[in-house]
C-alpha positions as CSV (number, residue, x, y, z in Angstrom):
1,X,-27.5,-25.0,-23.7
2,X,-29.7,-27.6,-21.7
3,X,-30.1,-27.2,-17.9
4,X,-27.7,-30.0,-17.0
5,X,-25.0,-28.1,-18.9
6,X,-25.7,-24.8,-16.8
7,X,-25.6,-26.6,-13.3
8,X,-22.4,-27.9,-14.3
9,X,-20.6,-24.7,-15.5
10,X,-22.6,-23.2,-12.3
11,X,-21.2,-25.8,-10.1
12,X,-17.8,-24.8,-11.3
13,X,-17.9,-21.8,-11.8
14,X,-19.2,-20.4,-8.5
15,X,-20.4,-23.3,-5.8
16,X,-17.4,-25.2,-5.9
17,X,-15.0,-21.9,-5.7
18,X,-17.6,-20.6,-3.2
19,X,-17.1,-23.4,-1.0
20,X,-13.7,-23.5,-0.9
21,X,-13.4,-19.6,-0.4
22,X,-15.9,-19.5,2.1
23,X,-16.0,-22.9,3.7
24,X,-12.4,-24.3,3.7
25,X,-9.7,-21.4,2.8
26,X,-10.7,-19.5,5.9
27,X,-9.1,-21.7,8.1
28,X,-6.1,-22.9,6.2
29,X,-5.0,-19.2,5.6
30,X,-5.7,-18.7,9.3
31,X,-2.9,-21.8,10.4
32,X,-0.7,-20.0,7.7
33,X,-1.0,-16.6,8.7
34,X,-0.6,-18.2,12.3
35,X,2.5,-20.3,11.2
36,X,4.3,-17.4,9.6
37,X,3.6,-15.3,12.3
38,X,5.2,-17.3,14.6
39,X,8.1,-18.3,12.2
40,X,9.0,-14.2,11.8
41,X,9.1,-13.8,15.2
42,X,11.1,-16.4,16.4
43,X,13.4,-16.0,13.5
44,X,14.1,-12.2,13.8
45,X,14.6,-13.0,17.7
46,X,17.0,-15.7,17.0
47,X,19.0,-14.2,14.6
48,X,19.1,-11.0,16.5
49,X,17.0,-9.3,13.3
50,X,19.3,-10.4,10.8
51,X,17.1,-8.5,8.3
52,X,18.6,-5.1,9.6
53,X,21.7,-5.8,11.3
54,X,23.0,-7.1,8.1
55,X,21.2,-4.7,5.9
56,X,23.8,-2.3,4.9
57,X,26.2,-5.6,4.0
58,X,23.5,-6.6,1.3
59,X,24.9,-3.6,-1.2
60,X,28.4,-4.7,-0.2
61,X,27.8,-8.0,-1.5
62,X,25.4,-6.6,-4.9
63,X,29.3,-4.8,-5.6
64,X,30.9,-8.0,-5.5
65,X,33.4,-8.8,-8.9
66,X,32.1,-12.6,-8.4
67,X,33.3,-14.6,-11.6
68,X,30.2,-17.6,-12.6
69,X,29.8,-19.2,-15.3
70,X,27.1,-18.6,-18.4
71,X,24.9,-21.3,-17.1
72,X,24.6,-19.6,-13.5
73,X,22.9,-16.2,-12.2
74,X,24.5,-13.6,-10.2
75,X,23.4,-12.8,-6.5
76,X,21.8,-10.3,-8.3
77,X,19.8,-12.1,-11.1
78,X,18.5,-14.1,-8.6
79,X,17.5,-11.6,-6.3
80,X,15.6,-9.8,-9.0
81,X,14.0,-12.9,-10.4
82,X,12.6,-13.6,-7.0
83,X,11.4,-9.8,-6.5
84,X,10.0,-10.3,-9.9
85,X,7.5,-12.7,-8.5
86,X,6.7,-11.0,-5.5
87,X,6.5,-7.4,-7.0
88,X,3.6,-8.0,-9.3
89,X,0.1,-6.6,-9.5
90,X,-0.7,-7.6,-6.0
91,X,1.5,-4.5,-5.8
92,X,-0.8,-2.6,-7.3
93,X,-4.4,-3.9,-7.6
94,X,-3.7,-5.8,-4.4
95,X,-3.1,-3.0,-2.4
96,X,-5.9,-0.8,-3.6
97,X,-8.3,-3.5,-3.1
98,X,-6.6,-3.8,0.6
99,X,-7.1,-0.6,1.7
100,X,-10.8,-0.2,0.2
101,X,-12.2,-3.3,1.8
102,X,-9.7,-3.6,5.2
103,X,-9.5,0.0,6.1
104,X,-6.4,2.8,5.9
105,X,-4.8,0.6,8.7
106,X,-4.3,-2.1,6.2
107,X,-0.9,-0.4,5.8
108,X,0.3,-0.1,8.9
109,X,-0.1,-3.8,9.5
110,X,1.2,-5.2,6.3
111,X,4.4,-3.2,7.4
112,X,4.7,-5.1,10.4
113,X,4.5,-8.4,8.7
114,X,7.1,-7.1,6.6
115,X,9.1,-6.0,9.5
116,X,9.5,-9.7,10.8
117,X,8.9,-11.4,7.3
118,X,13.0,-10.4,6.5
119,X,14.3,-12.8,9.1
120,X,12.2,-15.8,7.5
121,X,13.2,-14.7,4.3
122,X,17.3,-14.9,5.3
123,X,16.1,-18.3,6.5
124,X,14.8,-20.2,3.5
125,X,17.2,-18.6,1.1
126,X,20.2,-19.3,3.5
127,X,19.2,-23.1,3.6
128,X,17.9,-23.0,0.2
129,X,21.9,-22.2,-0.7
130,X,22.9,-24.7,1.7
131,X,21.3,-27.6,0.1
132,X,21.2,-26.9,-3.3
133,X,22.2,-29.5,-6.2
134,X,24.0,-29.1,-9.3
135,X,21.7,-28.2,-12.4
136,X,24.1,-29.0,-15.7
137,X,26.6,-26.2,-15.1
138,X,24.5,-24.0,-13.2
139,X,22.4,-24.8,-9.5
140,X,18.8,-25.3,-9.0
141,X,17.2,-26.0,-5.1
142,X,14.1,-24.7,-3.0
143,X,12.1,-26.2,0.1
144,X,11.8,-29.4,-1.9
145,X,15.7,-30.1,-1.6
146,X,15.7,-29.1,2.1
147,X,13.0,-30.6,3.2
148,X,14.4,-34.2,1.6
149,X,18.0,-33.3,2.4
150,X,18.3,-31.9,5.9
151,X,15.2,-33.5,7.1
152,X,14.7,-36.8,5.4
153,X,11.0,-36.4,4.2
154,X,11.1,-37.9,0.9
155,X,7.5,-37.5,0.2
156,X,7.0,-34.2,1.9
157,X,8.9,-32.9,-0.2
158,X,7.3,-33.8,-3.2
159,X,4.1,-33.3,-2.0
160,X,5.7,-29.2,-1.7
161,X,6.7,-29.5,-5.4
162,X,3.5,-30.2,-7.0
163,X,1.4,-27.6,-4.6
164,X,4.0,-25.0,-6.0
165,X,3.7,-26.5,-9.4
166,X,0.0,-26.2,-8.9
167,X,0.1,-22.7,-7.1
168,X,2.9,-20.6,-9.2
169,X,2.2,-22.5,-12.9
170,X,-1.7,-22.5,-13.0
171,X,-3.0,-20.4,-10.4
172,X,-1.2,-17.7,-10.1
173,X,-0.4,-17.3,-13.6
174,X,-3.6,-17.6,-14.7
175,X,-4.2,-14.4,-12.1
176,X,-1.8,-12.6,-13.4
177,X,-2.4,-12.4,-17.2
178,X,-7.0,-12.3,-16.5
179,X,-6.0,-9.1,-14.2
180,X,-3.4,-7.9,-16.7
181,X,-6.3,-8.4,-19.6
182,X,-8.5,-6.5,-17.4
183,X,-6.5,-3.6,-17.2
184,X,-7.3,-2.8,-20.8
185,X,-10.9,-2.5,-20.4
186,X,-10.8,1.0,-19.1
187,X,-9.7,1.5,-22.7
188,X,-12.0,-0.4,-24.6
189,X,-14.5,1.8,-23.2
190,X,-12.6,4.9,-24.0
191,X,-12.5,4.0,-27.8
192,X,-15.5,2.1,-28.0
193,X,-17.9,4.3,-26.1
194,X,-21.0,3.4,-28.4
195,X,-20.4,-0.6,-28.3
196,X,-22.7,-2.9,-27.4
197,X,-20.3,-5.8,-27.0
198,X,-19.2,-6.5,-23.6
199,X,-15.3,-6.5,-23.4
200,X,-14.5,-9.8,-22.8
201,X,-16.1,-10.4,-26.0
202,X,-14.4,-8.4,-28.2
203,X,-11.0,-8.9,-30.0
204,X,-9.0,-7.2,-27.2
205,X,-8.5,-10.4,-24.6
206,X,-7.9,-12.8,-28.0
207,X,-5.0,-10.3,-29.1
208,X,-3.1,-9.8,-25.2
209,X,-3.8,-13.4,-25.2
210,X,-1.5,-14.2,-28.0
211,X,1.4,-11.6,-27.7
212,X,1.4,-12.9,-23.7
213,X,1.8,-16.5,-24.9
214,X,4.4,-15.9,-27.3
215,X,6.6,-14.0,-25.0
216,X,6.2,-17.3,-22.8
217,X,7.0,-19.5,-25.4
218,X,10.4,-17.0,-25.9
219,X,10.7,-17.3,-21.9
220,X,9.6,-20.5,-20.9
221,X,11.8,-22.1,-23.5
222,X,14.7,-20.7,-23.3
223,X,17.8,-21.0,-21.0
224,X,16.8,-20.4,-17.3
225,X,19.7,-17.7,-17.4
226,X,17.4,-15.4,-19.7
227,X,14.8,-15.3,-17.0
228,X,17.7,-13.9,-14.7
229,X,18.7,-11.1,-17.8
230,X,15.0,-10.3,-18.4
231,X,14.5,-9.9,-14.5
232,X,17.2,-7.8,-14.0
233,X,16.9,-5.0,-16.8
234,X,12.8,-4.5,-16.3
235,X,12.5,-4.8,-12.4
236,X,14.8,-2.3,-11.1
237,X,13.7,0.2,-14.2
238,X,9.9,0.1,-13.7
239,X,10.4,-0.5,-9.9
240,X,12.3,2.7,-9.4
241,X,10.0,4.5,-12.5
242,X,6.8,3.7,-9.6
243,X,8.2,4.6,-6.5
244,X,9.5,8.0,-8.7
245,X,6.0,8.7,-9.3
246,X,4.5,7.8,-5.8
247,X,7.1,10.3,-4.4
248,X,6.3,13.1,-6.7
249,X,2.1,12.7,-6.4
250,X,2.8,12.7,-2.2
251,X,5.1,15.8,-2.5
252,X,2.1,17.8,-4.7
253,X,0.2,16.4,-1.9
254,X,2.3,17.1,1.4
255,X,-0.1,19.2,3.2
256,X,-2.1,15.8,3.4
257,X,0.3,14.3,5.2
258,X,-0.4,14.3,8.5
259,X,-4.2,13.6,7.8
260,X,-2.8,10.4,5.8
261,X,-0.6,9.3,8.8
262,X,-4.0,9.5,11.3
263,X,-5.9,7.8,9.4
264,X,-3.7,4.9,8.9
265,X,-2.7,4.8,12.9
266,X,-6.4,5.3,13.8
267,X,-8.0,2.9,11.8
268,X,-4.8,0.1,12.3
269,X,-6.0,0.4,15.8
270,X,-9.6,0.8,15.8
271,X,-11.7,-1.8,18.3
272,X,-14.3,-2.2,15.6
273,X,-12.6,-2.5,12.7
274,X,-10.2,-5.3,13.8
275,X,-12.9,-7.4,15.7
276,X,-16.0,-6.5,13.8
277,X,-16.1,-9.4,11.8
278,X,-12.5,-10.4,12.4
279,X,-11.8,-12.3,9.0
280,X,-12.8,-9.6,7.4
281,X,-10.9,-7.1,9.6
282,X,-8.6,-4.4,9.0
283,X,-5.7,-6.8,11.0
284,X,-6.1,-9.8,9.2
285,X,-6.5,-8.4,5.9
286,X,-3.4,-6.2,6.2
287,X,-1.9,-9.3,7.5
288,X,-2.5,-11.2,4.7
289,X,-1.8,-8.7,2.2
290,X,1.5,-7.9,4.2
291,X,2.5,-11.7,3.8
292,X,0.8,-12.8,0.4
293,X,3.1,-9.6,-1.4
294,X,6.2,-10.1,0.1
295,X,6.3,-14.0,-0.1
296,X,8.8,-14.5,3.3
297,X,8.8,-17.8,4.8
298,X,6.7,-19.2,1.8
299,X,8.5,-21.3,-0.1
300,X,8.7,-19.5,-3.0
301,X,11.9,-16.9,-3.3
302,X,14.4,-20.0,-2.2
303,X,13.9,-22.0,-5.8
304,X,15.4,-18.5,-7.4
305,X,17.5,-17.9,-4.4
306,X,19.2,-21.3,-5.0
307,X,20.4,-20.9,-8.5
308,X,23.1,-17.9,-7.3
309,X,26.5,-18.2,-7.4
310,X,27.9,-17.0,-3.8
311,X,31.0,-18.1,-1.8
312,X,28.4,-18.5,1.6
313,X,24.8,-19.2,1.7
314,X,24.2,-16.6,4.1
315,X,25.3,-14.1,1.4
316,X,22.1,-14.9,-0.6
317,X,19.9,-15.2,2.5
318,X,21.1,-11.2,3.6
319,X,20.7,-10.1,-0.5
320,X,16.6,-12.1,-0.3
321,X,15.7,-10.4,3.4
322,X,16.6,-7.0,1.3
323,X,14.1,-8.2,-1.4
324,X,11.4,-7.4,1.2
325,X,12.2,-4.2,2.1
326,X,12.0,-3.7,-1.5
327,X,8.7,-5.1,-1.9
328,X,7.1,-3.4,1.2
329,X,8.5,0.2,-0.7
330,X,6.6,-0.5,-3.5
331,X,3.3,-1.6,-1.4
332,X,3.9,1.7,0.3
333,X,3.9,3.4,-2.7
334,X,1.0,2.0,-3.6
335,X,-0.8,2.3,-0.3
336,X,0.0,5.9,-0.8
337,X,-1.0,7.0,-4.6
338,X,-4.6,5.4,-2.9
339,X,-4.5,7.3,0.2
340,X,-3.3,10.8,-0.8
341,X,-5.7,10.8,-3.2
342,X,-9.2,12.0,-4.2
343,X,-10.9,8.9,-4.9
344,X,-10.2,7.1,-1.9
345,X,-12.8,9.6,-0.2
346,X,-15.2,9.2,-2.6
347,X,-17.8,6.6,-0.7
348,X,-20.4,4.5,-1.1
349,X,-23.3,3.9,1.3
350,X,-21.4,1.2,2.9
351,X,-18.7,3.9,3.9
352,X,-16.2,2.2,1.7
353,X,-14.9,4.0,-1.6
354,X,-17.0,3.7,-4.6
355,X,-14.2,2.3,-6.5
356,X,-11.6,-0.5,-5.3
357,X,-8.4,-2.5,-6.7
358,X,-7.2,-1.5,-10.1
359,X,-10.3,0.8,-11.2
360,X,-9.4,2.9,-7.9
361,X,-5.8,3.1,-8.8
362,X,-6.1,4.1,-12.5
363,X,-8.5,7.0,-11.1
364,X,-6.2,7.8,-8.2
365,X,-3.2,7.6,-10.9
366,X,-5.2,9.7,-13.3
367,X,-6.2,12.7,-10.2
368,X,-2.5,13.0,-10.0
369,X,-1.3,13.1,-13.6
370,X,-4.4,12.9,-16.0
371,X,-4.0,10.7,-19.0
372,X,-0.3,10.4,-18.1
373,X,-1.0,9.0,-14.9
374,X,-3.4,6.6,-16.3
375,X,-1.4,5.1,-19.1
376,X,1.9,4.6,-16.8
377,X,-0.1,2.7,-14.5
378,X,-1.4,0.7,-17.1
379,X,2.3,0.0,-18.5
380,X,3.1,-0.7,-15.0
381,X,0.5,-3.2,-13.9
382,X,1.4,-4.7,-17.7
383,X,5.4,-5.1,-16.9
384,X,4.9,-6.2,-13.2
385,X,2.5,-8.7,-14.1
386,X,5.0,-9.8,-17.0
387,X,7.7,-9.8,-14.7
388,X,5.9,-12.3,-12.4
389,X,4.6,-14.4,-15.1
390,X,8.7,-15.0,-15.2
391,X,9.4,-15.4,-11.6
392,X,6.3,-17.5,-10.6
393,X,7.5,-19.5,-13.9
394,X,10.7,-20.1,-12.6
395,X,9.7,-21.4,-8.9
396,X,7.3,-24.1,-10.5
397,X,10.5,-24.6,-13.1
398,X,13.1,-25.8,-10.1
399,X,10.1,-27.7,-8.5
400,X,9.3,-29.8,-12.1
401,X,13.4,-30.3,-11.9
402,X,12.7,-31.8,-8.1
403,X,10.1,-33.9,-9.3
404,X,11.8,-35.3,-12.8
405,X,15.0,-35.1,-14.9
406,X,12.7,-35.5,-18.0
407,X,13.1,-33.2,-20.8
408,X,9.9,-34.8,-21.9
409,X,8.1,-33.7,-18.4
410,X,9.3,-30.0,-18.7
411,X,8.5,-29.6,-22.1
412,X,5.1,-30.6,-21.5
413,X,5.5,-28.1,-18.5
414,X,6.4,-25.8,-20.5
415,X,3.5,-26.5,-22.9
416,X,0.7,-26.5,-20.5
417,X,2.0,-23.5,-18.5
418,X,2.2,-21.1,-21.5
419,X,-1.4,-22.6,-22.4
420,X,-2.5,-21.4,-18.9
421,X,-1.7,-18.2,-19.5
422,X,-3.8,-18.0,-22.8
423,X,-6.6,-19.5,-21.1
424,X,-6.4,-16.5,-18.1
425,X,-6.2,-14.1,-20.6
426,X,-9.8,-15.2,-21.8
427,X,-11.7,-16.9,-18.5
428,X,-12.1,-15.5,-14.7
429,X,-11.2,-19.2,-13.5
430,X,-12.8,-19.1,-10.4
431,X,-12.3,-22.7,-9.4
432,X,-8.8,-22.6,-10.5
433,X,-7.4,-19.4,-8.3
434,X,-9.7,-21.1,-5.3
435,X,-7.9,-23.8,-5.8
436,X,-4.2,-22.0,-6.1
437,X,-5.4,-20.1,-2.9
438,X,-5.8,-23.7,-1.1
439,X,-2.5,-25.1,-2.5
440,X,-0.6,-22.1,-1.3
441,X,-1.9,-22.5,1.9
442,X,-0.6,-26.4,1.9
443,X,2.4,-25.4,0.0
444,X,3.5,-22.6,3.0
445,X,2.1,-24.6,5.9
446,X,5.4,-27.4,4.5
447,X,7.7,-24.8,4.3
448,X,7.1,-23.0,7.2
449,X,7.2,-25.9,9.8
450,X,10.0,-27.2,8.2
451,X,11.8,-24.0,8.5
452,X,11.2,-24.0,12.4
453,X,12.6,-27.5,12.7
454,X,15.9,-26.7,11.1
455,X,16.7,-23.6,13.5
456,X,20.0,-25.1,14.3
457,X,21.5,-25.5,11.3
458,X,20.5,-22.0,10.4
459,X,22.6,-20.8,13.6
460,X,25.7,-22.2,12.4
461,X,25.8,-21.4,9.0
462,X,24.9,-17.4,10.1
463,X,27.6,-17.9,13.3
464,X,30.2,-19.0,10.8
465,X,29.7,-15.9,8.6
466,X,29.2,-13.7,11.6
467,X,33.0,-14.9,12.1
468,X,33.9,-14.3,9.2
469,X,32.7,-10.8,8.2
470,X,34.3,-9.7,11.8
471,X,37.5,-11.0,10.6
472,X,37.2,-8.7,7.6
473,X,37.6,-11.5,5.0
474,X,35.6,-12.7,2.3
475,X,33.1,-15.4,3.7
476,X,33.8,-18.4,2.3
477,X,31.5,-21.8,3.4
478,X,32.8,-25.3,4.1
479,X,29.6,-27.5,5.0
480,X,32.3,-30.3,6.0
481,X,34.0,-27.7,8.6
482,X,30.1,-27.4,10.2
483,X,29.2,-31.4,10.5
484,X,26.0,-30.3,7.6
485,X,25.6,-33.3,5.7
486,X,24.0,-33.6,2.0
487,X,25.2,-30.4,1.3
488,X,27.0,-31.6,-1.8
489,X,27.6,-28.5,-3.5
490,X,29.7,-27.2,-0.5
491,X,32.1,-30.4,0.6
């Protein structure tokens, strides 16, 4: 290959995603981190933390007999379609690679973020339900309806489409199924000690790379109903499975406890680590992680959120603030299998452990349960990345439905994004996850200022259900009785 060609790749490769990594991203996920900050808090004040007044009401409503139709999820469905996206490997990987570059207190501060991230959560689902449209015989909505409908900014919204498009389709994706491939090198070693071929040479990235596009091609082209069905049979199973695990390995480990619990505190706390090079820091990392895993006030959990059947939006809003107690239950798990165990102690010169994100938690998995340990959390990272493949597929879905009613534009959609998910099985795509790292930025920048301006509207649809559940009847929602307008599936 001629030098030319090299300073090309190169360019692409690594200067370009180098730039916007080190150059531009920094300050974009700074105003975001800011911006969502700021929307938690004055969300959870306003609403007089919704997120746990209203906890307890979110199983009443999952035991609802609610009759919909075959084109239509349950609260449910959509609940676990959305959880699908946000429990994923981030999860896992995610939070291994959090606590080995951040610091123990990592945890403590992606609980708080999770904390306040309910109340934004209840926000964008609730107005998500509000101004949703009719999809055929089922719904479809998101940011991009609200943003047009209860605000009036045509092209803002569409500019929110394609940056979720971009982000969830392409980016993300592409994440998911290269760190899913990766997963499998730990045993392409194990059976190939001898080999001289590097792994992402051999036949094992070509074959994940076909059986993952397949099962898109069986998902991405079939009803959107399926995705619900799919969602809810493997979530809750491999979900609980984890957590099952996580609670065992800290129980074998109890005596541990307290030094865990010190460790976190200390370190969440610690002078140094938060300002000692504060991008970098214990605080902003665990704030990041906190709000990157459990999606709230993003943008992205209201396209599922939309597609419920419900008798008030508010309904779906309570069911999607209980989505992030169940993803910050999982991140604890996480946090935990990596803290209780051996090879979170085992450091480098830098004082950081040797290992970090998955390799750290197949070893911690494997300290705990030996080869046991390190095949379930193989099949873990496996089913929760396949599980977001599904949900991040759906959000981009409703946002290609925002954009066009043309079966010819979602079925070259459909096309492209099972084609992206070959390609991340085979190629780290630098430029393309620096890129869906920039467009989330924009994308939850949109949301979350629109969510702030639309504070009122959210107050009356949560007082009128308030009202209602004090009554002891079944909340039912007129948007006529309110003064909302363009709320056509509720006149």
């Amino acid at each position: 290959m001629d030098s030319s060609n090299n300073t090309i790749l190169d360019l692409i490769d690594r200067k370009i995603p180098d730039f916007i990594s080190n150059d531009i991203i920094p300050y974009t996920d700074t105003m975001m981190i800011i911006l969502l900050i700021i929307c938690g808090f004055y969300y959870s004040f306003l609403t007089r933390f919704v997120q746990f007044r209203m906890l307890f009401l979110s199983f009443k409503i999952f035991r609802e007999n609610v009759t919909f139709s075959k084109e239509q999820l349950s609260p449910f469905q959509a609940l676990m379609v959305s959880t699908a996206s946000r429990v994923g490997i981030g999860n896992i990987a995610g939070i291994s690679f959090a606590l080995s570059s951040g610091g123990a207190g990592a945890l403590f501060w992606m609980w708080a973020m999770a904390f306040f991230g309910g109340a934004s959560a209840f926000v964008e689902s609730t107005l998500a339900q509000v101004y949703k449209s009719k999809d055929g015989g089922g719904y479809k909505g998101g940011p991009a309806f609200y943003i047009k409908k209860a605000l009036g900014f045509d092209k803002l919204a569409m500019f929110f489409a394609f940056a979720l498009i971009l982000t969830y389709a392409y980016g993300f994706n592409g994440l998911q199924s290269y760190t899913l491939t990766s997963s499998f090198e730990i045993y392409y070693k194990m059976f190939n000690p001898n080999s001289a071929l590097p792994y992402n040479e051999s036949s094992y990235p070509i074959v994940i790379g076909v059986i993952l596009s397949l099962f898109g091609i069986w998902m991405f082209f079939s009803h959107h109903t399926k995705i619900g069905k799919v969602s809810s049979l493997i979530v809750p199973f491999m979900a609980i499975a984890y957590i099952f695990l996580a609670l065992i390995a800290i129980l074998m480990n109890f005596e541990k406890f307290p030094l865990v619990f010190k460790v976190v505190f200390e370190n969440a706390f610690d002078f140094k680590a938060i300002f000692g090079g504060f991008a970098g820091s214990v605080l902003v990392i665990g704030i990041k992680r906190g709000l990157f895993s459990n999606e709230a006030g993003m943008g992205s959990a209201p396209n599922a959120a939309a597609a419920a059947f419900t008798t008030h939006p508010a309904k779906q809003g309570v069911i999607q603030a209980f989505s992030v107690l169940i993803d910050v239950i999982i991140c604890t798990s996480s946090g935990f299998l990596v803290l209780f165990s051996a090879a979170y102690f085992d450091l480098g010169e830098n004082g950081k452990p040797l290992l970090t994100a998955m390799p750290l938690m197949q070893e911690a998995m494997r300290g705990y349960y030996g080869s046991f340990g390190l095949h379930f959390v193989t099949i873990a990272i496996v089913l929760f990345a396949i599980t977001s493949l599904i949900g991040n597929y759906y959000y981009a879905q409703a946002n290609v439905k925002y954009l066009s009613e043309s079966k010819l534009a979602m079925n070259f959609f459909r096309i492209t994004a099972v084609a992206m998910i070959f390609i991340g099985t085979q190629i780290n795509l630098n430029l393309a996850w620096s890129l869906a790292d920039l467009t989330m930025a924009f994308m939850a920048t949109t949301n979350i200022i629109s969510l702030l301006l639309l504070g009122k509207i959210v107050l009356k649809v949560l007082d009128d259900f308030n009202i209602q559940v004090k009554s002891g009847i079944n909340p039912q929602f007129s948007a006529t009785k309110l003064g909302i307008k363009n709320a056509e599936c509720w006149d």
